[in-house]
C-alpha positions as CSV (number, residue, x, y, z in Angstrom):
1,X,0.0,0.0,0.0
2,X,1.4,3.5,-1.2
3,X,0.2,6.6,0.5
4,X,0.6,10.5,-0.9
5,X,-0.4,12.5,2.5
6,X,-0.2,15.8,0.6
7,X,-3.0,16.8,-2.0
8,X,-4.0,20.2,-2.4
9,X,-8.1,20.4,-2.6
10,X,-9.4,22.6,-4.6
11,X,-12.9,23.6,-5.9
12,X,-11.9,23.4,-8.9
13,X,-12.6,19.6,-10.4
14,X,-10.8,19.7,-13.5
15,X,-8.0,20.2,-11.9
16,X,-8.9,17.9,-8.6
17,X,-10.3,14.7,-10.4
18,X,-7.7,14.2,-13.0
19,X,-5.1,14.0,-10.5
20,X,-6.8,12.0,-7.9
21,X,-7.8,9.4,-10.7
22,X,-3.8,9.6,-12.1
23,X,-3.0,8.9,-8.4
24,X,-4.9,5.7,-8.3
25,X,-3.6,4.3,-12.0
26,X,-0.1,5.6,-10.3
27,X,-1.1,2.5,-7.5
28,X,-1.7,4.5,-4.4
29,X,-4.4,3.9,-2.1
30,X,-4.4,6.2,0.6
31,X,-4.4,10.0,-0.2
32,X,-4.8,12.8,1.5
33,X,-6.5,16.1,0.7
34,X,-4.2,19.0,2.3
35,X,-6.0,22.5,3.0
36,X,-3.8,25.3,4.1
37,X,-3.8,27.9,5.9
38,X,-1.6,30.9,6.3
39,X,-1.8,33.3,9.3
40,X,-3.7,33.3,12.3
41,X,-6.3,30.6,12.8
42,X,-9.6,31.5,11.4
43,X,-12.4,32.7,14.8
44,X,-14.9,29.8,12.6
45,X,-13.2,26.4,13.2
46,X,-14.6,23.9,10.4
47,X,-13.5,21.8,8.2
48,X,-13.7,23.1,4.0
49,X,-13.3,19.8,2.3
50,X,-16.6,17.7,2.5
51,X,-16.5,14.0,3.3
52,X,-18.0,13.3,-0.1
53,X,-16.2,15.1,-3.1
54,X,-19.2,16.5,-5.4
55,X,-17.5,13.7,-8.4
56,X,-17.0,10.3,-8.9
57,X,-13.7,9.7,-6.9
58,X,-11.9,6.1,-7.9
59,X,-12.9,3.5,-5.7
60,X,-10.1,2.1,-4.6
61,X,-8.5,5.2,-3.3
62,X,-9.5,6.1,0.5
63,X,-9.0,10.0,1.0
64,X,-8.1,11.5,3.9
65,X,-8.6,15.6,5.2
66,X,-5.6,17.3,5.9
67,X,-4.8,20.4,7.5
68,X,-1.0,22.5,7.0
69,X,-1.0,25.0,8.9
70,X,1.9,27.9,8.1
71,X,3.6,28.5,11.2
72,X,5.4,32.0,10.9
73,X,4.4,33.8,14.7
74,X,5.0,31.3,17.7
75,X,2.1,33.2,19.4
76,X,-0.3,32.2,17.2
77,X,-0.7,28.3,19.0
78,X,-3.1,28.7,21.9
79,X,-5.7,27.4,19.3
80,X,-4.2,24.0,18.2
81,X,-5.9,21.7,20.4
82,X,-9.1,22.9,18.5
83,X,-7.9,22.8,15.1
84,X,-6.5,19.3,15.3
85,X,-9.7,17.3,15.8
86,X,-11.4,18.6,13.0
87,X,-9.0,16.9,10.5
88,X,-7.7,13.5,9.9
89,X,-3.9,14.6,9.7
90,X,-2.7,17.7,11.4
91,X,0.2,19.5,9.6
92,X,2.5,22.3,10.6
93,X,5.0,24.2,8.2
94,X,7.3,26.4,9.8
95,X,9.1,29.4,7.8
96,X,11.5,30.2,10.2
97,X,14.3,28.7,12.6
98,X,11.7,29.7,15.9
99,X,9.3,28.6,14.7
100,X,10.8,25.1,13.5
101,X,11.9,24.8,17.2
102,X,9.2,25.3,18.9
103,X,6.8,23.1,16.2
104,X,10.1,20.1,17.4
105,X,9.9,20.4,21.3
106,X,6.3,21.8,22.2
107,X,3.9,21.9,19.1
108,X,1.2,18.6,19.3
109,X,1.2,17.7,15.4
110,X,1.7,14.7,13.3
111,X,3.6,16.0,10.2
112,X,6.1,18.9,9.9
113,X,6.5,20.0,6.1
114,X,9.1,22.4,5.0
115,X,8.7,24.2,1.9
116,X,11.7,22.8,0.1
117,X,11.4,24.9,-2.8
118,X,13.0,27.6,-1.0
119,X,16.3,28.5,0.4
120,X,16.2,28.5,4.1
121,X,18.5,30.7,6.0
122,X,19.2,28.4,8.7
123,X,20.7,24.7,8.8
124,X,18.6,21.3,10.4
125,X,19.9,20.6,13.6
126,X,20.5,17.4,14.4
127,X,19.3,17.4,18.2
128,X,16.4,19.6,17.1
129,X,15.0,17.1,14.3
130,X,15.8,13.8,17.2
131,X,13.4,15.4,19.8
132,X,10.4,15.6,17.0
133,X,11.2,12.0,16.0
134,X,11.1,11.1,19.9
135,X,7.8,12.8,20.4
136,X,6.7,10.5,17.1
137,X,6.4,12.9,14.7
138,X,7.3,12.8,11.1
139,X,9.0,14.9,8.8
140,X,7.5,15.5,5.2
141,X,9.3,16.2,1.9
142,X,7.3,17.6,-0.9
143,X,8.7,16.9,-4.5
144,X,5.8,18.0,-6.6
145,X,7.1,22.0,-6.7
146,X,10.4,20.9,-7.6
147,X,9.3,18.8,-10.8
148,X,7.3,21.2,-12.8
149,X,10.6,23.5,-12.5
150,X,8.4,26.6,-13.7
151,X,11.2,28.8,-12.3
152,X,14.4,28.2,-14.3
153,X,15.8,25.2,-11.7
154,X,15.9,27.0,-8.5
155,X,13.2,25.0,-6.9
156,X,15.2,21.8,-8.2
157,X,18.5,23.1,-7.0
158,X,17.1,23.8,-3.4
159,X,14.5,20.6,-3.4
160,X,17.9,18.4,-3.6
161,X,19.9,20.4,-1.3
162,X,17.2,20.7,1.6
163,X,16.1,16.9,1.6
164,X,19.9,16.0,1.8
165,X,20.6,18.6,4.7
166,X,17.1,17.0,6.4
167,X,18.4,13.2,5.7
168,X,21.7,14.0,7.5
169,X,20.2,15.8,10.1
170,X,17.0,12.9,10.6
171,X,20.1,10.3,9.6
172,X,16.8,9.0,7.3
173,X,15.0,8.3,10.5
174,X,10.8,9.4,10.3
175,X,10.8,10.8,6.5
176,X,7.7,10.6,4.6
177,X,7.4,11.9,0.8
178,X,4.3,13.3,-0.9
179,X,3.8,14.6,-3.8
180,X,1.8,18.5,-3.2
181,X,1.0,18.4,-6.7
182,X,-1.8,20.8,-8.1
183,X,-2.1,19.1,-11.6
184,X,-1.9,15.9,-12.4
185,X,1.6,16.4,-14.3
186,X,3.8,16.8,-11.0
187,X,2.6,13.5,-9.8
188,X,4.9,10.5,-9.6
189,X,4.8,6.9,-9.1
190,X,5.9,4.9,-6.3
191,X,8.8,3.4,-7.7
192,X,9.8,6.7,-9.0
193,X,9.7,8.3,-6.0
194,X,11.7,5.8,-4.2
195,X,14.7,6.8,-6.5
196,X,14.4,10.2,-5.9
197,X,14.7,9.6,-2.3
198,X,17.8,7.4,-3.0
199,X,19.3,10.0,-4.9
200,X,19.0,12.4,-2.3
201,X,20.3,9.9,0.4
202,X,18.6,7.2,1.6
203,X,18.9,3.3,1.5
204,X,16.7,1.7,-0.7
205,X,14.5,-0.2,2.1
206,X,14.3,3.3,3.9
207,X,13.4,5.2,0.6
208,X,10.7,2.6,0.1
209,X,9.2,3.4,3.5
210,X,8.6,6.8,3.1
211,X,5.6,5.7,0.8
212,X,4.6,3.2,2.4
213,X,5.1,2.2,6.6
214,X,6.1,5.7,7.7
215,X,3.4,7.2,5.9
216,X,1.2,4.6,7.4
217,X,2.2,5.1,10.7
218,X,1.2,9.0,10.2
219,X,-2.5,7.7,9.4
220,X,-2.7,5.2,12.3
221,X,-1.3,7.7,15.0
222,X,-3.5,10.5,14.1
223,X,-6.7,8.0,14.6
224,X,-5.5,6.8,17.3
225,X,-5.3,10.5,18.7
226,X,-8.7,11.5,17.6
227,X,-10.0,8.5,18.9
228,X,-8.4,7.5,22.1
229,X,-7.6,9.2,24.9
230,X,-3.9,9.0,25.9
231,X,-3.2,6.4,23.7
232,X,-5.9,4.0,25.9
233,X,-8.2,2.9,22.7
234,X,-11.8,1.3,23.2
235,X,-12.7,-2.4,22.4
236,X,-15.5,-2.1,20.5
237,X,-15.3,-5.4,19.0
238,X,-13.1,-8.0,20.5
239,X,-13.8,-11.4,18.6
240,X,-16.2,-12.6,20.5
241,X,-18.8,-15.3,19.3
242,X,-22.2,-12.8,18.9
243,X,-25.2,-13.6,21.1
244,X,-27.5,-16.3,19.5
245,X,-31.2,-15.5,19.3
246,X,-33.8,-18.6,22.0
247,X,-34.6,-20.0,18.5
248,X,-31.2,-20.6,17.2
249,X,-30.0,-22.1,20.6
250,X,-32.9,-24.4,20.0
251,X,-32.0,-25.3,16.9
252,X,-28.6,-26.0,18.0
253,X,-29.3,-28.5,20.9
254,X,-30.8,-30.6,18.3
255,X,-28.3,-31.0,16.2
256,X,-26.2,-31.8,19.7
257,X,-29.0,-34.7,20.3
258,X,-28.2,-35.3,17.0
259,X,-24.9,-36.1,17.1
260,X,-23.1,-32.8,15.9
261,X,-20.7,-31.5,18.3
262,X,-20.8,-27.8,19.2
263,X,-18.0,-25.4,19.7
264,X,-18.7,-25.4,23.7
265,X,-18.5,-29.0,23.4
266,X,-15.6,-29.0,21.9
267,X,-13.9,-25.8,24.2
268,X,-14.8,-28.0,27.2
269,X,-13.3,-31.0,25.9
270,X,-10.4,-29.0,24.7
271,X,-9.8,-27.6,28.2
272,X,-10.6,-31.1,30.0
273,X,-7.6,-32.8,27.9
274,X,-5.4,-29.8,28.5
275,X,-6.5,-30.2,32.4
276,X,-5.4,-33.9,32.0
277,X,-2.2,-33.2,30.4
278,X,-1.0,-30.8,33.1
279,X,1.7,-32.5,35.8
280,X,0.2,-34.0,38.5
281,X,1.7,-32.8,41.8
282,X,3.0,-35.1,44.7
283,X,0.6,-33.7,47.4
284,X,-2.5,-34.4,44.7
285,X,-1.0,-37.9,43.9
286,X,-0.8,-38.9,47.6
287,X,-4.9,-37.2,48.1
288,X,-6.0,-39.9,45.0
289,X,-4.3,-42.6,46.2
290,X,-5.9,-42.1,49.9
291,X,-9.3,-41.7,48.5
292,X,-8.6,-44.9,46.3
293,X,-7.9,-46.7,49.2
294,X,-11.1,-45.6,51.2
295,X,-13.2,-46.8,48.2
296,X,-11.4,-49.6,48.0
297,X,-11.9,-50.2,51.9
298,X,-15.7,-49.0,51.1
299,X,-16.0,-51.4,48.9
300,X,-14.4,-54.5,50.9
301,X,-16.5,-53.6,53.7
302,X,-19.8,-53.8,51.5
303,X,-18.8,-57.2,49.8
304,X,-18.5,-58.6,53.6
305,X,-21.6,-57.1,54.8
306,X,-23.7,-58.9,52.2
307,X,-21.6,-62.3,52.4
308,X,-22.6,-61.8,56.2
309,X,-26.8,-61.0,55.3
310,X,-26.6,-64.3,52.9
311,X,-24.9,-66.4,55.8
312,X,-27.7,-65.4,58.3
313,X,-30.2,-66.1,55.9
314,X,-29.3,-69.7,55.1
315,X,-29.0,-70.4,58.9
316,X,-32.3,-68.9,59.8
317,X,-34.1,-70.9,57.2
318,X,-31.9,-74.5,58.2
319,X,-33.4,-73.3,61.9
320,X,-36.8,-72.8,60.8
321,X,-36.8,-76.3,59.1
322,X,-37.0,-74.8,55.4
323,X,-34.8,-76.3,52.3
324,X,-31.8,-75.1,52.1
């Protein structure tokens, strides 16, 4: 299973639809519609992209809601707590060095992106990045500005040169890559995006998991978040056997008079044989022998009472003059 974790919705479908249905030929299953936003955190909180896109989406693709939000002023994150639940992946993407520090050691999110188009003026610490991979949180590269190249090669030049700073710095630890492409022409496949993250740096069993079990783990922490509290998730279906209606119980006592064993049948034998298996301890072989021998004794005693009875019989009758 491949997952992109960086589509940017817009309301405009023939734009959206091609490159959600190129997506799925590509072999992904698992997308996820990105919505940004850029400032201070609206006063409204809700949620712009509807759980049911006004086309036909492929069928095999699941999509997921996605909010980036574009972390410039580290006063603007009293309201995160609120913002968080509304979407299936929380995203932050700082644009400066204080703002990159504080999103690493205080900021609750499940993706930092960097826009890696640009030159940043400041270098990825190496201590900075390992707290944010402690706290479980993963680090996104986007290639899909990069590939278009609509500005002469810059956003190439500084695409290369910021994932291989953020590989050294991670040491290819919690990387995902997605594609943030807004036409269907800057997406890639898979396979092709696992070289690109070999050519910037990475093993080939690493650059393989950034599609596919790092990007996975992003999707199954943030339901876990949204649906747990404190990582204590709720049973709501545990295997067991469902509760038969009086007429099927019926029904199934039959077929037990019948001769068909049932699965309580067989559960007890199972457990009887396992009971019979277990090692017998000295203290409980001496209690079965003793209680063998009072049987025993019991049953000695019995045989002798009766020979006795029959004895006194035949001499009462001799006595009273009748056949023996």
């Amino acid at each position: 299973m491949y997952y992109d974790l960086n589509v940017p919705y817009t309301l405009v479908q023939a734009d959206l639809q091609p490159t959600l249905a190129f997506l799925s030929e590509l072999g992904y299953s698992t997308i996820a519609l990105n919505y940004s936003i850029i400032g201070k955190v609206p006063a409204e909180i809700r949620n712009p992209i509807p759980s049911s896109l006004p086309f036909a989406a492929p069928s095999n693709l699941k999509i997921l809601r996605r909010c980036t939000l574009h972390l410039s002023d580290t006063g603007q994150n009293h309201r995160l707590s609120q913002l968080s639940p509304t979407f299936d992946i929380f995203a932050l993407r700082p644009t400066n060095e204080k703002a990159l520090q504080q999103a690493c050691h205080a900021l609750e999110c499940d993706v930092i992106s960097l826009d890696f188009s640009l030159r940043h003026p400041f270098h990825f610490q190496m201590k900075t990045m390992k707290v944010a991979l402690d706290r479980g949180i993963k680090f996104e590269i986007c290639y899909g500005p990069g590939i278009l190249n609509a500005d002469g090669g810059a956003s190439r030049r500084n695409l290369i040169g910021n994932a291989t700073q953020l590989i050294r710095a991670t040491r290819g630890r919690g990387i995902i890559v997605s594609s943030e492409a807004k036409r269907a022409l800057a997406c890639r496949s898979p396979a092709d995006v696992i070289n690109l993250a070999v050519m910037w740096g990475l093993d080939q069993a690493r650059a393989a998991e950034t599609v596919g079990r790092e990007a996975r783990s992003v999707v199954a922490q943030s339901e876990m978040k949204r649906k747990s509290f404190r990582g204590v998730i709720d049973v709501v279906y545990g295997g067991e056997e469902p509760v038969k209606p009086l007429a099927a119980r019926t029904t199934g006592s039959d077929s037990l008079q019948k001769g068909k064993r049932k699965a309580d049948t067989l559960d007890d034998h199972e457990s009887s044989l396992e009971s019979s298996l277990k090692p017998i301890s000295k203290k409980e072989q001496k209690r079965r022998a003793h209680k063998a021998r009072q049987e025993a004794a019991k049953l000695q005693q019995q045989d002798k009472d009766t020979a006795n009875h029959e004895i006194a019989d035949v001499q009462a009758a001799k006595t009273n003059g009748e056949p023996g």
